[in-house]
C-alpha positions, -999 to +999 in steps of 0.1 A: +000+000+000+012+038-005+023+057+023+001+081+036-001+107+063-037+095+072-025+062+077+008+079+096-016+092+120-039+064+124-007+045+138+003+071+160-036+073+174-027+036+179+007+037+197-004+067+219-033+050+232-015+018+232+016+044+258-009+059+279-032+025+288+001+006+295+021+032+312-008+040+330-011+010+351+024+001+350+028+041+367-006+030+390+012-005+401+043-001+403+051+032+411+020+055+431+009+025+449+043+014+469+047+053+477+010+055+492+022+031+519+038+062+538+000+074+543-026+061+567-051+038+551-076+064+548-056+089+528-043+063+509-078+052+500-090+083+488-057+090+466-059+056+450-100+067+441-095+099+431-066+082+410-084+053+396-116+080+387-093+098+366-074+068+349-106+050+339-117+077+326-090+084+305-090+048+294-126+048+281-115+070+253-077+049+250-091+018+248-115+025+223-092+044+203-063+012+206-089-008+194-105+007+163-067+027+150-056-013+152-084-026+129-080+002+108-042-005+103-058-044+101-081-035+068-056-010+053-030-041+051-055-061+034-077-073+064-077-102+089-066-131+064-037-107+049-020-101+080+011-117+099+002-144+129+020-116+150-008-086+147-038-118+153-020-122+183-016-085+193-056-082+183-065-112+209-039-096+235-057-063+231-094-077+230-087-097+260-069-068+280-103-047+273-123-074+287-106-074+318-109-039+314-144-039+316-145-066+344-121-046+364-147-016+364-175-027+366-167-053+391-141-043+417-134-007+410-171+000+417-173-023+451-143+001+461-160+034+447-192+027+465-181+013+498-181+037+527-146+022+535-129-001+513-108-026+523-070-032+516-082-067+502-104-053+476-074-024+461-057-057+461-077-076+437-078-043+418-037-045+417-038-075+406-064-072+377-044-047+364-015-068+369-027-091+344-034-064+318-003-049+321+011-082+316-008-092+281-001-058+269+037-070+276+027-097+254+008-072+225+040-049+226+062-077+223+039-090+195+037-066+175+081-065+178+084-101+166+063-088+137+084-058+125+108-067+097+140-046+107+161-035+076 
């Protein structure tokens, strides 16, 4: 296919979105979590909800936008049968990180958001969800590498 800048930015859409939903809970994890510990539980509580608020609701437009900017790219290379194993792989990675996406909010993060005061045990299982998407989107990054042909 011809270069294009339409298609130029359609990529970028994708890798932005792609930076901010993976840096995002690898920042949320790794890095504002273990410095909350300093805090007393109720402090920490309310940073890590004011936190997750804001992050979620950055990621309903990211995960959207990750999603569509990747089938885009999909049908501009020809479409699903035209396409490396690799970029399958990175399409099931990033449909099954949004579905634990979805299970994370609607499911823990809004036991935590509605309870009076939430319990260390239920940021956990929070942690952990994301954990697991941070994880597969390892896996969609590294994808999507195996697939590049370097020159």
């Amino acid at each position: 296919m011809p270069h294009s800048p339409l298609w130029s930015l359609v990529l970028a859409l994708h890798i932005i979105s792609i930076a901010l939903w993976i840096g995002g809970i690898f920042y949320a994890v790794a890095i504002l979590r273990p410095s909350l510990g300093l805090l007393d539980a109720t402090q920490r509580n309310s940073i890590m909800l004011q936190t997750l608020a804001r992050f979620f609701k950055g990621l309903t437009h990211a995960i959207p936008t990750a999603l569509v900017s990747g089938w885009l790219l999909i049908l501009h290379e020809g479409g699903f049968a035209n396409v490396p194993w690799t970029v399958n792989a990175m399409q099931g990675f990033g449909i099954l990180m949004a579905l634990l996406f979805v299970r994370l909010y609607f499911g823990p993060y809004q036991k935590v958001r509605r309870s009076i005061r939430p319990q260390a045990s239920a940021f956990d299982s929070i942690r952990m969800q994301m954990l697991a998407i941070m994880a597969l989107g390892f896996l969609a990054i590294l994808s999507a590498c195996l697939g590049h042909p370097f020159m």
